[in-house]
C-alpha positions in Angstrom: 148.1 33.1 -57.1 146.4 33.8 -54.2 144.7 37.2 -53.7 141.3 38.8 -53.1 139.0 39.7 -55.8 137.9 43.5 -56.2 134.3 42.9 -55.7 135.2 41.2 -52.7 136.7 44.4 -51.3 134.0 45.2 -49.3 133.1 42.1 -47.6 136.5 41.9 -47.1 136.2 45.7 -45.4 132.7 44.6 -43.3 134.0 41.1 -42.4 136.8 42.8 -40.4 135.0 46.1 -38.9 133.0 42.9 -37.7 135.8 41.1 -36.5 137.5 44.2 -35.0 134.5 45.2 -32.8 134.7 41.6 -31.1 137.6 43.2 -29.2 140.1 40.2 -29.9 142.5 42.6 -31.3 143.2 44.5 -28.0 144.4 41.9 -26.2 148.3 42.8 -26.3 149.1 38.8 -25.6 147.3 38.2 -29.4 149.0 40.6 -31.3 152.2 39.7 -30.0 151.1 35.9 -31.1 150.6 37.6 -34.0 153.9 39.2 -34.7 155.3 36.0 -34.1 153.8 34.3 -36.5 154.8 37.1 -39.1 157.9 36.8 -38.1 157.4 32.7 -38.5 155.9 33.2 -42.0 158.7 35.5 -43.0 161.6 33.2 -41.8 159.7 30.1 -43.6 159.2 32.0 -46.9 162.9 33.4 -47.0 164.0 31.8 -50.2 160.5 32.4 -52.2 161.5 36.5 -50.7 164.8 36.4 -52.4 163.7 34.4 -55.6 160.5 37.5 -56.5 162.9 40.3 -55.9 166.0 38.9 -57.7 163.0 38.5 -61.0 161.3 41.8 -60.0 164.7 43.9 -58.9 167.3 41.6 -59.9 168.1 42.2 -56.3 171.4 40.5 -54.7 170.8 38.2 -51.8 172.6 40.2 -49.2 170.4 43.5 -50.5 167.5 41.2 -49.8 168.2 40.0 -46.6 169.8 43.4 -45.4 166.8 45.7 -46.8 164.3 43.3 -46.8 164.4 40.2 -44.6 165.7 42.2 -42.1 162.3 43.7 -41.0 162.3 40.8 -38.5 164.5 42.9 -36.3 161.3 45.3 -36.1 159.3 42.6 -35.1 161.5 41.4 -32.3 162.3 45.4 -31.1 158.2 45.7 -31.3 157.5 42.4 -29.0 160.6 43.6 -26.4 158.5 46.5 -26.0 154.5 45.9 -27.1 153.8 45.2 -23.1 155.3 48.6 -22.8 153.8 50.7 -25.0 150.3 49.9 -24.5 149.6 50.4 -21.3 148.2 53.2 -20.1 150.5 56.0 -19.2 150.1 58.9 -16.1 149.5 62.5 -17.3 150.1 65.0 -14.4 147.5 67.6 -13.2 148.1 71.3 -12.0 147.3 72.0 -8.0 143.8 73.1 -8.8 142.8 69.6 -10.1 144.0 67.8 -6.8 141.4 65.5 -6.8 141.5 63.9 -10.4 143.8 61.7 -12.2 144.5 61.9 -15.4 145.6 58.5 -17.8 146.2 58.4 -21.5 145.2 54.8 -22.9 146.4 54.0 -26.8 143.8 52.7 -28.7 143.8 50.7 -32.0 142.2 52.7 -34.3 140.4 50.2 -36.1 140.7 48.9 -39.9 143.8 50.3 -41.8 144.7 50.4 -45.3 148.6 50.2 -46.0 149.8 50.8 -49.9 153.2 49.9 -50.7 155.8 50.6 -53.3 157.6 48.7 -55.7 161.3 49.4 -54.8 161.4 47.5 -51.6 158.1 46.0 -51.7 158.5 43.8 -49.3 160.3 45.6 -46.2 158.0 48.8 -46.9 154.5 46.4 -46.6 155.8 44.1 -43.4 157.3 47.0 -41.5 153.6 49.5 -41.5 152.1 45.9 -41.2 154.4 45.5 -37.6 152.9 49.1 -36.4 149.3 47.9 -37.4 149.3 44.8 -35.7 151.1 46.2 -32.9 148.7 48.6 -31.7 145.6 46.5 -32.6 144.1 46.9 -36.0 142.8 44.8 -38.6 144.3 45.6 -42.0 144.1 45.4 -45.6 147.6 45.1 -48.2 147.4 46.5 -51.3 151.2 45.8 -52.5 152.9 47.5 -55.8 151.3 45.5 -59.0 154.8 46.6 -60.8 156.7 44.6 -58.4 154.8 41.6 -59.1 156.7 38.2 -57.8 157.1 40.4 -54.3 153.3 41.1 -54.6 152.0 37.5 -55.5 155.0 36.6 -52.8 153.4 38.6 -49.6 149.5 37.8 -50.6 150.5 33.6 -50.6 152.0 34.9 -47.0 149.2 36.4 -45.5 147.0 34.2 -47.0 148.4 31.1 -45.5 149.1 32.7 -41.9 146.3 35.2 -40.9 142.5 35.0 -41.2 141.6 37.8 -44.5 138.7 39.1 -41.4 141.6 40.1 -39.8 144.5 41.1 -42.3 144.1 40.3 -45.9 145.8 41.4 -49.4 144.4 43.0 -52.1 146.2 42.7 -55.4 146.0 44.7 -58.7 146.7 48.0 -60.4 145.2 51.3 -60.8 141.6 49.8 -60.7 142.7 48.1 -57.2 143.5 51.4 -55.6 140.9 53.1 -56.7 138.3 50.9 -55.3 140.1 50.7 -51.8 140.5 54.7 -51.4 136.7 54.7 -52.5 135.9 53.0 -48.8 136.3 54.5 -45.4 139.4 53.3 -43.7 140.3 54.3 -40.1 143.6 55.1 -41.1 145.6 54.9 -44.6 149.4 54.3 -44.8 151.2 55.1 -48.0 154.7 54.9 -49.4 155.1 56.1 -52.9 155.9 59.2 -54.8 154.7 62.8 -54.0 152.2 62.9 -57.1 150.3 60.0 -55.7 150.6 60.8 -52.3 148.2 64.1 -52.9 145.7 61.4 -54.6 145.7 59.7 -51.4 144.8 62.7 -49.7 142.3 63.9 -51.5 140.6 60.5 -51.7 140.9 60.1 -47.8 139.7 63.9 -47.2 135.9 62.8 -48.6 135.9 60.5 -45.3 138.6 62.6 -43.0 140.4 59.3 -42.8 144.0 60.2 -41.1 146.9 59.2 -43.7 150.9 58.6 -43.1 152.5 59.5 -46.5 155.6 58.1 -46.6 156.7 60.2 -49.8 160.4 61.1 -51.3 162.2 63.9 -52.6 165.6 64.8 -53.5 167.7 63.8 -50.8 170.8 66.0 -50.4 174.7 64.8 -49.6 177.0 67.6 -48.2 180.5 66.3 -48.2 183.4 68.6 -46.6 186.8 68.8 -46.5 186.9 67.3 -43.0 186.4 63.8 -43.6 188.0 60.5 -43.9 188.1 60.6 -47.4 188.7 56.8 -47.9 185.3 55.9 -45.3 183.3 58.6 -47.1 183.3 57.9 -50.8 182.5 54.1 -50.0 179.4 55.1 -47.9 178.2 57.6 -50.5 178.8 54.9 -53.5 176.8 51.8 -51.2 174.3 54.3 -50.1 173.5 55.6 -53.7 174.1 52.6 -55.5 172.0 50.1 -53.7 169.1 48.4 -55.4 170.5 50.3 -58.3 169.5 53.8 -56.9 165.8 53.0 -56.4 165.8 53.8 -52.7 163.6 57.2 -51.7 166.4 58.1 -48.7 169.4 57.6 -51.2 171.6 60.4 -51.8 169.8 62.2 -54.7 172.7 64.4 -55.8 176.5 65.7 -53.7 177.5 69.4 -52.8 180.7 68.9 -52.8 183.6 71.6 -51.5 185.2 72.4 -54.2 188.9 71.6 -52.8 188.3 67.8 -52.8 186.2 67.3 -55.8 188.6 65.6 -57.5 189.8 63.3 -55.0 186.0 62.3 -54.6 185.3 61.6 -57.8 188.1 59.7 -57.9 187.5 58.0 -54.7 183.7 57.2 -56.2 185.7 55.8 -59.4 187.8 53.2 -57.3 185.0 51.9 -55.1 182.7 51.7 -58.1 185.2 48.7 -59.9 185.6 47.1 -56.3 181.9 47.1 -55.8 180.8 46.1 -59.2 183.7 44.8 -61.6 185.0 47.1 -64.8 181.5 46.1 -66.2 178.7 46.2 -63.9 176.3 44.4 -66.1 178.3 41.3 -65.2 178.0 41.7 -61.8 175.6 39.2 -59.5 175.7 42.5 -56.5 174.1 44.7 -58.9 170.4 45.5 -60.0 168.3 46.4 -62.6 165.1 49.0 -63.4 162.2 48.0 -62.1 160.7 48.6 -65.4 160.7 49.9 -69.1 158.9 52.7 -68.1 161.3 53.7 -65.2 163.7 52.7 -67.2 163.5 55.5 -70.1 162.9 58.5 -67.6 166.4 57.8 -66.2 167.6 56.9 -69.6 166.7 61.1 -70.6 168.6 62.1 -67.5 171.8 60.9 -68.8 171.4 64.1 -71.2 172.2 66.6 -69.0 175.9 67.5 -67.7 178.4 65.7 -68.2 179.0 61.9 -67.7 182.2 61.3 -66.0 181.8 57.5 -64.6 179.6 55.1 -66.2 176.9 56.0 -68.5 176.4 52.7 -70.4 172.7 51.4 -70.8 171.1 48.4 -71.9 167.0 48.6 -72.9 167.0 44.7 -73.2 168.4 44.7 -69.4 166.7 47.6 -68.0 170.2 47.9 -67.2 171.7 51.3 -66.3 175.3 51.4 -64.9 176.4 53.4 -62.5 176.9 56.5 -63.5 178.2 60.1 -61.9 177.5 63.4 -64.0 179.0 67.2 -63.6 178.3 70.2 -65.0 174.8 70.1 -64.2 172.6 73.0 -64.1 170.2 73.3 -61.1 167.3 74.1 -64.1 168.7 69.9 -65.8 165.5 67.8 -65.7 167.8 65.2 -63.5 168.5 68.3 -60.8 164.4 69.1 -61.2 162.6 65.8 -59.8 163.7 63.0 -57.6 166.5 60.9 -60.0 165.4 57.5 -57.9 168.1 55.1 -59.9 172.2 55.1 -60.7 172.2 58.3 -61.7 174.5 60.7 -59.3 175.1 64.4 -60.3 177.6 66.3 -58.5 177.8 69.8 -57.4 180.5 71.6 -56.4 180.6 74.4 -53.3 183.0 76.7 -51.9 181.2 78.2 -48.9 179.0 76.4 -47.1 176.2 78.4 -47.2 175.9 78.2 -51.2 175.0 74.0 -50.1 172.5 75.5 -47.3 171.2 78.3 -49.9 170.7 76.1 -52.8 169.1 73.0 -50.4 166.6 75.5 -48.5 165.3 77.0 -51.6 164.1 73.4 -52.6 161.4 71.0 -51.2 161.9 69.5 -47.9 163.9 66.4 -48.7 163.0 63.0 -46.8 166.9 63.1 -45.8 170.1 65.0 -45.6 173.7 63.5 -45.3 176.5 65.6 -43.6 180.0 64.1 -44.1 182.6 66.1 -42.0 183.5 65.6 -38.6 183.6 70.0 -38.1 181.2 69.9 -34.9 180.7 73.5 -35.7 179.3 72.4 -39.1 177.2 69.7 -38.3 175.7 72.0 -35.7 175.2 75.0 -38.5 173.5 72.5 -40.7 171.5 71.0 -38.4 170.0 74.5 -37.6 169.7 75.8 -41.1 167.9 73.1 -42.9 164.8 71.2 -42.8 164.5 67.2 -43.4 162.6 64.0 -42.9 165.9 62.8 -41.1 169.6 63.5 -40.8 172.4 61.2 -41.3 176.0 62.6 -40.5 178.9 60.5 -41.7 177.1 57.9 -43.1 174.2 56.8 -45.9 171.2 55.1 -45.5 171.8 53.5 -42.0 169.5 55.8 -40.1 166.5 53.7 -41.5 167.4 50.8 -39.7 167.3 52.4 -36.3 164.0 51.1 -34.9 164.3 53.5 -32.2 164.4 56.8 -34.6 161.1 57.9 -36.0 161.0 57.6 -39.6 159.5 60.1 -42.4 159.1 63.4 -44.3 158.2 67.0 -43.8 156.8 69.1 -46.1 156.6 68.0 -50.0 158.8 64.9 -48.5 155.8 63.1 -46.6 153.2 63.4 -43.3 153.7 61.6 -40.0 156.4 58.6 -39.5 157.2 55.6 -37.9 159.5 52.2 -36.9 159.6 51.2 -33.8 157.5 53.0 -31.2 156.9 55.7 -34.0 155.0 53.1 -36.0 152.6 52.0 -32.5 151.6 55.2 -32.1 150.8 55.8 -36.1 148.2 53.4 -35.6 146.8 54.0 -32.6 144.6 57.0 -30.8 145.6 58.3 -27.4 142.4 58.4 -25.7 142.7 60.9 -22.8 141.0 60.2 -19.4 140.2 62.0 -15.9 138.7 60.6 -13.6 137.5 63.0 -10.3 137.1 61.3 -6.9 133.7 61.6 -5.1 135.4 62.6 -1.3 135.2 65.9 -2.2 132.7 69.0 -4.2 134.2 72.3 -4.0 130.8 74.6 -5.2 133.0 77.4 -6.2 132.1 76.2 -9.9 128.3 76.2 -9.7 125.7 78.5 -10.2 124.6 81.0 -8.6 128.0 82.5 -9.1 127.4 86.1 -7.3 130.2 86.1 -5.5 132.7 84.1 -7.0 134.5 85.8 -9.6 137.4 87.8 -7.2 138.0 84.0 -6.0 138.0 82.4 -9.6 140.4 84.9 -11.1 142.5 84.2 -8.1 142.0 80.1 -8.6 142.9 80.3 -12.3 144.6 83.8 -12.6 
């Protein structure tokens, strides 16, 4: 295994705030050698990246390479447009500053810490790691111990590819994190649930280091009469049953209009056996728990409501099929916290604005699905909630859209990024104006009897 020790954490810390202030980092043409060799590294290691996430995840290879290996698309969008997006960019002036010019330069901001989480713990280090190197930082890795292969997986990568002064990983639990969050970082990125999010925070508030929380939430899935039934239900059961639920934008729970329920659960029923087989424990395209401990809180979800598809559970597997529950109260324990696994409980609606009651009197989620194709009602929703993102006729997808700025509001997360987003997470817009020495108006200078019917005038 190849990792940094903790005492070493800050050496590893000085040794790049050393290497940072050498100014090798803001030359654009090395970080985009840098991307490339990222992307190098990443292409080199594919089969090691499938191997630790089908023994952490029990991931399928096409999950992998669609969730996962996939981050190379970032990497190619960012080096298309890294020329772009770091040179400095004209701010206008009003009349009364005719002589000046005004110029906002991105900056790198310096030495970043990015914390990642165990469900895809591999796209959701690389693709903060793309925004950091982008706009010029050094950076430590802390990955998710609980996903260990992925973890041991991305520190033999970084290792072997980039010079620890400049990037590094740090590996370990609790203890790990704690000693990072103990130093001053320039910026600190972290995906991971709410409860630890607010740990971040308060650990970065003793050195007012700016974070991105890239947090979660209960994700809402509207579906209306107006819809393609058939297209629908097999968007909704991929979206929510990929990587066996664990996905922080999967649709948490439906709001379903009450007039197609049935035919939507029976849709979900259908797409379920073509998906997974008439037992999904059997299945090589389906997942498992991440761990015991995971495993058991989703385990006491299956209490509440009614199980209507799936259900089945096997502790030696962390195996939980995929399941859909009704009759759920809104005060369940699965209907009270993010579900984050197989577990899909439905709720039926008969006016739409019980769905837009019952989601606004709830957290900000990190997304909301619409499925109808009532322009009308896409437009009502869009007005009357609040979300990370919005995804209309469709599941998931929106994440892979480098050119839509990804992350929470509220209880669901603080700032975003992908794509240009994830440049300017990790840079500062340093704002310049520069005056011209061919002319001195004195209007400004003392004495100033006089002046004031001409000032109001100037500025009035």
């Amino acid at each position: 295994m190849i990792t940094t020790e903790l005492s070493n954490v800050g050496n590893i810390l000085h040794n790049q705030r050393e290497f940072f202030q050498t100014g090798k980092t803001k030359d654009v043409n090395f970080r985009i050698e840098q991307l490339q060799n990222l992307k190098q590294a990443i292409i080199k290691y594919e089969k090691s990246i499938v191997e630790a996430l089908q023994a952490d995840l029990h991931k399928p290879e096409v999950e992998t390479y669609i969730t996962e290996i996939s981050v190379v698309k970032e990497i190619d969008y960012t080096i298309k447009h890294l020329q772009n997006w770091s040179k400095p960019k004209k701010a206008a002036v009003s009349w009364d500053f005719f002589s000046y010019s005004a110029k906002i330069y991105p900056e790198p901001l310096g030495v970043v810490l990015i914390i990642g989480p165990w469900n895809y713990p591999f796209q959701l280090i690389i693709s903060p790691l793309i925004g950091a190197i982008a706009a010029g930082n050094c950076a430590i890795i802390k990955p998710s111990e609980i996903a260990s292969h992925t973890s041991h997986i991305i520190a033999e990568i970084i290792a072997k590819h980039f010079d620890p002064a400049y990037i590094a990983v740090v590996e370990g639990g609790v203890e790990a994190s704690q000693k990072l969050l103990a130093e001053k970082f320039d910026h600190i990125f972290f995906t991971g649930g709410t409860a630890v999010g607010k740990i971040i925070m308060s650990a970065a508030a003793k050195y007012l280091t700016p974070v991105t929380l890239e947090l979660g939430g209960k994700s809402p899935c509207i579906v209306d009469t107006d819809i393609n039934l058939e297209h629908t239900v097999r968007r909704i059961t991929w979206g929510k049953f990929i990587n066996a639920g664990q996905t922080c934008v999967a649709p948490d729970y439906l709001l379903v209009n009450k007039k197609i329920k049935k035919d939507l659960i029976d849709g979900l029923e259908k797409n379920l056996k073509e998906f997974y087989g008439d037992n999904p424990i059997n299945s090589p395209d389906y997942a498992r728990i991440i761990s015991e401990k995971h495993f058991d809180r989703l385990v006491s979800f299956l209490k509440d409501g009614k199980v209507i598809i799936g259900g089945k559970t096997q502790p030696s597997e962390r195996y939980i099929a995929p399941t859909v529950i009704d009759n759920v109260s809104l005060e369940d324990s699965v209907m009270q916290e993010e579900i984050f696994g197989p577990i899909l409980p439905i709720i039926e609606y008969t006016d739409i604005a019980e769905a837009i009651a019952l989601i606004n009197s709830r957290p900000k989620p990190l997304a909301l699905y619409l499925f109808s194709q009532d322009k009308n009602l896409q437009k009502r929703v869009l007005q009357q909630t609040s979300s990370g993102g919005v995804c209309i006729n469709d599941t998931v997808m929106q994440v892979g859209v480098s050119s839509l700025p990804f992350g929470g509001v509220g209880d669901s997360g603080i700032g975003n990024y992908h794509g240009k987003a994830s440049f300017d997470t990790f840079s500062h817009k340093k704002s310049v104006l520069q005056n011209s020495f061919w002319l001195d108006l004195k209007w400004r200078y003392a004495p100033y009897q006089g002046k004031l019917p001409f000032i109001k005038k100037l500025l009035g």
